[in-house]
C-alpha positions in Angstrom: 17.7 174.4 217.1 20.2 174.1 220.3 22.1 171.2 220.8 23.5 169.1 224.0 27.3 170.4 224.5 29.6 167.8 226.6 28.1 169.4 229.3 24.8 169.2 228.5 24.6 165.5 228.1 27.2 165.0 231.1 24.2 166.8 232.9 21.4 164.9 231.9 23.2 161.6 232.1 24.4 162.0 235.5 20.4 162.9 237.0 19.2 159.9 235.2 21.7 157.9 236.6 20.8 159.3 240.0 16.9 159.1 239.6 18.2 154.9 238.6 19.2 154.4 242.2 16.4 156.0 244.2 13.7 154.4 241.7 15.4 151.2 243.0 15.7 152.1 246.7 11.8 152.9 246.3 11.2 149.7 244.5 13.2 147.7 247.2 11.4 149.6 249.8 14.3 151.3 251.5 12.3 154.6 250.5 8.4 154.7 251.7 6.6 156.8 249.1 7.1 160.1 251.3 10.3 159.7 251.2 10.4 159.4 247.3 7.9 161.9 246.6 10.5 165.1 246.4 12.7 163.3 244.7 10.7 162.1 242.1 8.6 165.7 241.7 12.2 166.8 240.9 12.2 164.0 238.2 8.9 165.2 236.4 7.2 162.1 237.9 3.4 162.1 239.9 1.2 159.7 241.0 -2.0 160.2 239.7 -5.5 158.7 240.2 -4.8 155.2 238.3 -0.6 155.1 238.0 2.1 156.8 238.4 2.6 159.9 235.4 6.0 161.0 233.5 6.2 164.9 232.4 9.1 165.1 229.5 10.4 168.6 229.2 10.4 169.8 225.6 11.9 172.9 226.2 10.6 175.9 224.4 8.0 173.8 222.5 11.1 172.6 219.9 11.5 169.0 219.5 13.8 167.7 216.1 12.6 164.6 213.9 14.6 161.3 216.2 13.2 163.3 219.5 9.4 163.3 218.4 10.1 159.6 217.0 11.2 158.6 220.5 8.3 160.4 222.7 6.0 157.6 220.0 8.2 154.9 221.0 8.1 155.5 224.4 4.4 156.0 224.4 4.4 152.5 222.7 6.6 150.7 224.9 5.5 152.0 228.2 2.6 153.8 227.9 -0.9 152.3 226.4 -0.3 153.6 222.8 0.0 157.6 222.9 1.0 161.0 224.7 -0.5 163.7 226.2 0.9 167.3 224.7 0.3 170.0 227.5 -0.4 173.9 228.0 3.2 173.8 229.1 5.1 172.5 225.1 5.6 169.4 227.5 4.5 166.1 227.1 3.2 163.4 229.7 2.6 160.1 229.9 -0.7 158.6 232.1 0.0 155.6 232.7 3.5 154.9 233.6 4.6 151.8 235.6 7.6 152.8 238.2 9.5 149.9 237.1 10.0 151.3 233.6 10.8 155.0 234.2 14.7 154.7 234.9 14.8 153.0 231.4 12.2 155.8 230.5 14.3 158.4 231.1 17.6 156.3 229.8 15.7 156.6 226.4 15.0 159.8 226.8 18.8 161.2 227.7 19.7 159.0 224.3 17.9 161.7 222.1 18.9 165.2 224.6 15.6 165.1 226.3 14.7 164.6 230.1 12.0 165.5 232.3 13.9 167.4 235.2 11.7 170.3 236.8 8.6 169.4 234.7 7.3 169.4 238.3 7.8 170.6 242.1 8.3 174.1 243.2 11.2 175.4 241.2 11.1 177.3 237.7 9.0 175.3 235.3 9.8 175.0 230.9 9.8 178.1 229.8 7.5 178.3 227.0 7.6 180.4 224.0 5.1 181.3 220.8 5.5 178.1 218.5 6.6 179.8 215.5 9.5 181.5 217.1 12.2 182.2 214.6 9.7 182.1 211.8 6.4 184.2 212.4 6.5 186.9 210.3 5.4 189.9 213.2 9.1 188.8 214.9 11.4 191.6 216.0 13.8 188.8 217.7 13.9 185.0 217.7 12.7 184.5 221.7 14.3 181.0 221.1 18.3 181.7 222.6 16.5 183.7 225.6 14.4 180.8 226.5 17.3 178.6 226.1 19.7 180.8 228.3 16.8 181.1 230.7 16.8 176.9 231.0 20.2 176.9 231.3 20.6 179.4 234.3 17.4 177.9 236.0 18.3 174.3 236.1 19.5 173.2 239.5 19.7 176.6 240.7 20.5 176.0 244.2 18.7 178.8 245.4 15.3 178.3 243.5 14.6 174.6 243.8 12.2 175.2 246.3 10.3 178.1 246.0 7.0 178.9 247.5 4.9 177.4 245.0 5.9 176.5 240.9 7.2 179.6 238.4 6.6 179.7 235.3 7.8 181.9 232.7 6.7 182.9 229.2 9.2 184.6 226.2 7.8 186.1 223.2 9.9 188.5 220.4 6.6 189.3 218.3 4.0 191.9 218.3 1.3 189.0 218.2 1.1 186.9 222.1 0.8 183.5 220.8 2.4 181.9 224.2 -0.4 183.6 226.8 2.5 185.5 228.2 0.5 187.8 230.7 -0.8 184.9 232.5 2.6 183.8 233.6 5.0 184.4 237.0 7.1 186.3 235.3 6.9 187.4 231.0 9.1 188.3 228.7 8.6 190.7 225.8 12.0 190.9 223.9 12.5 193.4 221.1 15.5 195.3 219.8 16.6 198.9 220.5 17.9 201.1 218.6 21.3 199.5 217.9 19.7 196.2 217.2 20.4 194.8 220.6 17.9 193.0 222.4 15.4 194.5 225.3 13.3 193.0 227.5 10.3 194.4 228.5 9.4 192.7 232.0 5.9 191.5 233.1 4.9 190.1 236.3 2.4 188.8 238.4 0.2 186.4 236.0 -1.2 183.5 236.5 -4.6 181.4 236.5 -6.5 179.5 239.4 -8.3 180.5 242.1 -7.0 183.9 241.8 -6.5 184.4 238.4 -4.7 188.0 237.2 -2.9 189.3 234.0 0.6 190.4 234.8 1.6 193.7 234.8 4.4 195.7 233.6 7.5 195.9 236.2 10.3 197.1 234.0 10.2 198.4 230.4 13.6 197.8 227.9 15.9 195.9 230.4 18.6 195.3 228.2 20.5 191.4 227.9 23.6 192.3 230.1 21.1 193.2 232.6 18.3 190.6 232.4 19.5 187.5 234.0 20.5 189.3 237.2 16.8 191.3 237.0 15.2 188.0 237.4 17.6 186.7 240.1 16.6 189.6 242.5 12.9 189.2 241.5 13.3 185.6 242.5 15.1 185.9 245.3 12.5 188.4 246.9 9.7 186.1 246.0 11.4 183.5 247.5 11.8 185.2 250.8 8.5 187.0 251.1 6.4 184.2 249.0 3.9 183.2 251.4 4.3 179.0 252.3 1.8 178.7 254.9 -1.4 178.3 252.3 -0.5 176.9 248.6 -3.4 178.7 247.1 -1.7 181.8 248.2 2.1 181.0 247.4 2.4 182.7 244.1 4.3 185.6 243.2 1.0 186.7 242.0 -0.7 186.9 245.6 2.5 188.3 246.9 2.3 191.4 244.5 -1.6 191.7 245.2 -0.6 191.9 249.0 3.3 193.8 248.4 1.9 195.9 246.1 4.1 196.3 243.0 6.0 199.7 243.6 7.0 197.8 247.0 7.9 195.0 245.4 10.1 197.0 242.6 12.3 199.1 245.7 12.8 195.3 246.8 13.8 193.9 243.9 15.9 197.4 243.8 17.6 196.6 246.7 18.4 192.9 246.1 19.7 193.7 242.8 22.4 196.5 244.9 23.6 193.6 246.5 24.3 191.3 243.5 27.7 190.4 242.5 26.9 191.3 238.8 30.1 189.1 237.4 28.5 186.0 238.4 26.3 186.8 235.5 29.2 188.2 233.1 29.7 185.0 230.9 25.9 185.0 230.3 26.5 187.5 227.1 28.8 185.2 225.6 26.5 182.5 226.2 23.9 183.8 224.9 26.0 184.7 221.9 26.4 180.5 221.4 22.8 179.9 221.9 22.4 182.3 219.2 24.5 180.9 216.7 22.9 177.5 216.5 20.0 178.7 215.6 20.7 181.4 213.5 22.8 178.1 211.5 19.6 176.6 211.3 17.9 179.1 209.9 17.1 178.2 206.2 18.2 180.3 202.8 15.3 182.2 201.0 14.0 180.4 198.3 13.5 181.1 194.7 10.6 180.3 192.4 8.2 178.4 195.1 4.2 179.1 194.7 1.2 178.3 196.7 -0.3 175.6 195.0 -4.1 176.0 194.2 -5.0 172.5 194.8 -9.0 171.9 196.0 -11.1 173.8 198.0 -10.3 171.5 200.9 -6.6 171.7 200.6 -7.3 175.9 200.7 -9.5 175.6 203.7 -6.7 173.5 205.1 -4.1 176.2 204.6 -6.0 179.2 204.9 -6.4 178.0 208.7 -3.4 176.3 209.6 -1.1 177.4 207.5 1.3 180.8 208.8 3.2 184.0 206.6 6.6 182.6 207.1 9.3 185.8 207.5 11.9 183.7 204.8 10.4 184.2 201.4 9.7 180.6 199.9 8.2 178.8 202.9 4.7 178.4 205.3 4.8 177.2 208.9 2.4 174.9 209.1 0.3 173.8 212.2 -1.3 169.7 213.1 -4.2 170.0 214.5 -4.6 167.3 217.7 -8.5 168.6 217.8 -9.7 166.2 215.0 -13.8 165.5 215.5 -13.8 163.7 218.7 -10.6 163.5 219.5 -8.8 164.2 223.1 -7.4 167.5 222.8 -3.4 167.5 222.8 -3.5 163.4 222.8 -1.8 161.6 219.6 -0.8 158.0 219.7 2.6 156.5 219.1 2.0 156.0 215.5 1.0 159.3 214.8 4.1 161.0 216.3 6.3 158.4 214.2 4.5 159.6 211.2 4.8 163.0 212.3 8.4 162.7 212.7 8.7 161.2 209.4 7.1 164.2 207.7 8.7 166.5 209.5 12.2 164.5 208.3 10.8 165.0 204.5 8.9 168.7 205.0 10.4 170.5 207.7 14.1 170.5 208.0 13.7 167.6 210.9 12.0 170.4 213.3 8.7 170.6 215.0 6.9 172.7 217.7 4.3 172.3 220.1 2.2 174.7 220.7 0.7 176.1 224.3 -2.9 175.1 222.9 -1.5 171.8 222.3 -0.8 171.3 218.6 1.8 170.5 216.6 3.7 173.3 214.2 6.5 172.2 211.2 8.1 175.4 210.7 10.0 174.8 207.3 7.6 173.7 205.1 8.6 174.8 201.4 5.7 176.7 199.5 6.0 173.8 196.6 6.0 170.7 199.4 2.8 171.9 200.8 -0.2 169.9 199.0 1.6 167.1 199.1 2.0 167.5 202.8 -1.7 167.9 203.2 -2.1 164.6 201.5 0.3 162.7 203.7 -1.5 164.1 206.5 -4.8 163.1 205.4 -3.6 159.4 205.2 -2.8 159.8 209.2 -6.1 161.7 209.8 -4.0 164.4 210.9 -5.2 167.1 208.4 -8.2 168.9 210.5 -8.7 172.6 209.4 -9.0 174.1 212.8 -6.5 175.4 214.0 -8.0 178.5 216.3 -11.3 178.1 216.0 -13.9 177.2 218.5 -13.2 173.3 217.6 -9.4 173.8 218.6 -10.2 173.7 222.3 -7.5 173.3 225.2 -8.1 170.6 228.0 -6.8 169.4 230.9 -6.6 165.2 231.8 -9.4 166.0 234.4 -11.0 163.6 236.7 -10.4 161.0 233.9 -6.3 161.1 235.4 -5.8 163.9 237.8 -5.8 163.3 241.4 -6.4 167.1 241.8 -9.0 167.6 239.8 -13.1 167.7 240.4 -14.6 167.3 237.5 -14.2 165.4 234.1 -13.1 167.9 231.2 -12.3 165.1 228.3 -15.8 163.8 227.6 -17.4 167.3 227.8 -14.0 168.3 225.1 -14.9 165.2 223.1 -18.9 166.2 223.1 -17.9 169.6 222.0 -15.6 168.6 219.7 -18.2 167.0 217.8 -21.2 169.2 218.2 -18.6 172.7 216.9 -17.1 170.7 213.8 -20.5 169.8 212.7 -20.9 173.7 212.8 -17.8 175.0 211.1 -18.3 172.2 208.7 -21.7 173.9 207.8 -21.5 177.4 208.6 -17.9 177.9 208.2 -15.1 179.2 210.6 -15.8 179.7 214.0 -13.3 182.5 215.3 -13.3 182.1 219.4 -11.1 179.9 221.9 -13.1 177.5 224.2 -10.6 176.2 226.6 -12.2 173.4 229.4 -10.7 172.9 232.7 -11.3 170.0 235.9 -11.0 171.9 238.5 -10.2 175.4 240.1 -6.2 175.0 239.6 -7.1 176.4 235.3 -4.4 173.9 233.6 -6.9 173.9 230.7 -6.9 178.1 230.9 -10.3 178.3 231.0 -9.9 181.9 232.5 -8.1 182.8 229.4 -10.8 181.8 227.3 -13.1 183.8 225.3 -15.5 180.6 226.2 -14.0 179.3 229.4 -15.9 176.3 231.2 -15.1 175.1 234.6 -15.8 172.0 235.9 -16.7 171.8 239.4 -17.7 169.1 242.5 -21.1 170.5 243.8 -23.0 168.0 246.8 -21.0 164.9 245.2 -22.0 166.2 241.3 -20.1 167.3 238.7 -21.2 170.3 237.5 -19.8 173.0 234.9 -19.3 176.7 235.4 -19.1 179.5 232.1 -17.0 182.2 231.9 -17.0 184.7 229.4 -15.1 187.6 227.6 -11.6 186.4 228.5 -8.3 186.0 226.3 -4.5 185.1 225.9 -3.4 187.2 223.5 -1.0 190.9 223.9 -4.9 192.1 225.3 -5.2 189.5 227.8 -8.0 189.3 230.3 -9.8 187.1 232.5 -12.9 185.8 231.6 -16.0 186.9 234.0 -18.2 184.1 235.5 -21.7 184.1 233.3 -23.7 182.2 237.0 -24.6 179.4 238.3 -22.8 176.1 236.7 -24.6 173.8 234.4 -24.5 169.6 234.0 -22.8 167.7 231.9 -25.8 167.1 229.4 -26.6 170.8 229.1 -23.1 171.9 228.1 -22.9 171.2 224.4 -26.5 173.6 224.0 -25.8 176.2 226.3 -22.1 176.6 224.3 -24.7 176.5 221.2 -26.7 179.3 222.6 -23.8 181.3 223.5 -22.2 181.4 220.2 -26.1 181.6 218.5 -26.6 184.7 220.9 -22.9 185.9 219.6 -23.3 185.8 216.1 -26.6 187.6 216.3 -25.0 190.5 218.4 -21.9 190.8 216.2 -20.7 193.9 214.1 -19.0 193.8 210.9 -17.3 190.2 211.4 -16.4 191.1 214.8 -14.4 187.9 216.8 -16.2 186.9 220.3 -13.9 189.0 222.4 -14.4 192.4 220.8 -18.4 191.2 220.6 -18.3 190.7 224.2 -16.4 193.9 225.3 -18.8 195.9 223.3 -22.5 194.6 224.4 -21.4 192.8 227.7 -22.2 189.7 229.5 -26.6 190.5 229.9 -27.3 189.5 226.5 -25.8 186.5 227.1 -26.5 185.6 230.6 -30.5 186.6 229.2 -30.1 184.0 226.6 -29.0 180.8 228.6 -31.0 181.1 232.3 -34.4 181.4 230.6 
């Protein structure tokens, strides 16, 4: 994985030490709170319903063994005992005292970690597929891109305040395991001909109140020419980006209204105007990024064999464990969606274990993935039943791991000053009520992804089950989508009618999936049933 040059951690040091002294000037009172809300947003720190919440960048989704050790310290120390994994590889912490962020973030500049641009309106972590550099579909590890990408957007003094957030997406594999068309601006690197990499540019995704899968803007833009692509594409969305109305400030809404053959001979014409050797040492950067993790990389191994172990050590594996593309090993994925659980929470302890394991299994690295899990990429084939009964002992060893059980959700009204409705006890209902099923009628192949309200950080467009909750007349009440997914087919769920309570949600998710598994072909998965027979059956089957 990359690590901190002199300049990196000259970087990181120097913001912390700056985010010290107007933390103090707020805590003295020589900033009122509107005063010291930019600078903080620029600092990965809101104030949310109850206290104040820290976002830690993990960029990419990669985190080593002392990093994840430190995130359960921290969650320990200043938190009330865990951390929150988001959609975003990120990391937050709910309930955060003002007082103990500079040391926060001290702590977190110790281990190469910060939490600059987790929020505001400036380019977001760019998030990848969690087993970059190991999934066995990979034409190219995404991993150096996302890392150059981090590298030219921090602090970019043109892009820090951009109509409205930007988030961008990177995969290198035929399989979308990142959500990639439902970002500002995706990434599909492969290699051409001579084994050089090419991007294929997407644009003009995103969720929300308008939700809309990206589509292509340019096809093979090779490296040389990539980080001067997305600079003009920027720099036209931030001039044309709409800033009177926030709900309409994404580069999605400006495409919808531009149209995109518009907004191509603009981005033309901004790129004519580029001094291109700004951009000239970005080949040999990326050429360094490279390096370090092609170092990392690990030998093919001889003589290693799946163990056979018991039938719920093969369960375990056969959904969670991933073909590895080095001969010898499994990338293997921690489930956070244990029966009952908060999706994407784990305490302080279990990230110290986790670290641990990952120190003894997995080469010191871990992921985390966009549906909030956990991934150790190295796992040797011979290392793997013991790992499953280490994991067991931390009730970290749930076999779910993309099936209906493995739902995403947001903090909802629980934490979030945004949101209108509560998504963690409805996830936690769910939770217990889909187990029961897989446990007795085996996997369950369909996401189910929950959000609070209309802004969609739980994805619930993107769902093949989406549920929205919603404030009608003062009561909370929970709208179904249906038919959507994240994957290289993406598409955006369609609303199934009118919402439903809190109590009705478990059996009206029941019926849905009773109604799909009696319309179903030939083992078909919930998005191919759905795009066959429609959303009547279903809608039939829940307003009786």
């Amino acid at each position: 994985m990359y690590a901190y040059d002199t300049f990196d951690q000259t970087f990181v040091d120097q913001r912390a030490a700056e985010f010290r002294d107007q933390i103090n000037r707020r805590l003295s009172g020589a900033l009122s709170e509107d005063e010291f809300k930019p600078l903080r947003l620029q600092n990965g720190l809101y104030l949310q319903l109850h206290a104040y919440m820290l976002r830690v960048a993990i960029p990419y989704g990669v985190l080593n063994a002392r990093q994840l050790q430190m995130l359960g310290d921290l969650a320990d120390r200043y938190d009330k005992g865990y951390g929150h994994f988001t959609t975003r590889q990120n990391i937050q912490y709910n309930w955060t005292k003002l007082s103990d962020v500079a040391d926060m973030i001290d702590a977190l500049a110790s281990v190469q970690m910060h939490a600059i641009q987790t929020s505001g309106n400036c380019i977001r972590n760019v998030t990848t597929d969690a087993y970059a550099g190991v999934a066995g579909d990979e034409w190219l590890d995404p991993r150096p891109t996302a890392e150059l990408l981090r590298q030219w957007s921090s602090l970019h003094p043109e892009f820090a305040f951009l109509p409205r957030k930007f988030k961008i997406a990177v995969l290198g594999a035929a399989q979308d395991r990142a959500a990639m068309k439902f970002h500002d601006i995706g990434l599909w690197a492969k290699l051409d001909d001579a084994g050089q990499p090419i991007y294929d540019i997407w644009v003009g995704g995103g969720q929300g109140r308008t939700p809309r899968v990206a589509r292509l803007f340019q096809k093979a833009v090779p490296l040389a020419d990539l980080l001067p692509t997305l600079d003009a594409m920027l720099r036209v969305y931030n001039l044309a980006g709409r800033r009177d109305n926030k709900y309409k400030a994404r580069i999605k809404i400006l495409i919808d209204e531009m149209g995109l053959e518009p907004y191509r001979a603009a981005v033309a014409e901004e790129l004519g105007q580029i001094d291109r050797s700004v951009f000239a040492p970005a080949l040999g950067e990326y050429r360094r990024i490279a390096a370090q993790f092609e170092t990392a990389q690990r030998p093919a191994l001889q003589g290693q064999k799946l163990p056979q172990g018991s039938p719920a050590f093969q369960a375990w594996l056969q959904q969670n464990g991933m073909a590895h593309k080095v001969p010898g090993y499994a990338a293997i994925a921690i489930s956070l969606k244990a029966k009952g659980a908060i999706p994407g929470d784990a305490s302080g302890a279990q990230m110290r274990a986790v670290a641990a394991l990952a120190e003894r299994y997995s080469a010191s690295e871990l992921r985390v993935s966009h549906r909030q899990n956990l991934v150790l990429p190295w796992v040797k084939l011979n290392d793997l039943e013991e790992l499953y009964h280490a994991l067991l002992e931390q009730d970290l060893a749930e076999a779910n791991i993309g099936l209906a059980s493995d739902i995403i959700a947001c903090p909802g009204l629980d934490y979030c000053a945004l949101a209108t409705a509560r998504s963690i006890p409805v996830a936690q209902a769910l939770s217990h009520r889909l187990r029961e099923r897989e446990r007795l009628q085996g996997p369950l192949d369909l996401s189910l992804n929950i959000s609070g309200c209309i802004n969609a950080c739980g994805h619930h467009h993107a769902a093949n089950i989406g549920i929205l909750g919603l404030n009608r007349t003062e009561t909370e009440t929970y709208q179904i989508s249906l038919g959507g997914r994240a994957d290289e087919d993406a598409k955006v769920g369609d609303i199934l009618g009118p919402g439903f309570s809190q109590d009705q949600v478990p059996e009206v998710i029941e019926t849905l999936i009773d109604t799909w598994q009696a319309l179903r072909a030939d083992g078909e998965d919930f998005a191919t049933t759905y795009a066959r027979v429609g959303k009547q059956p279903f809608k039939e089957a829940v307003y009786v």
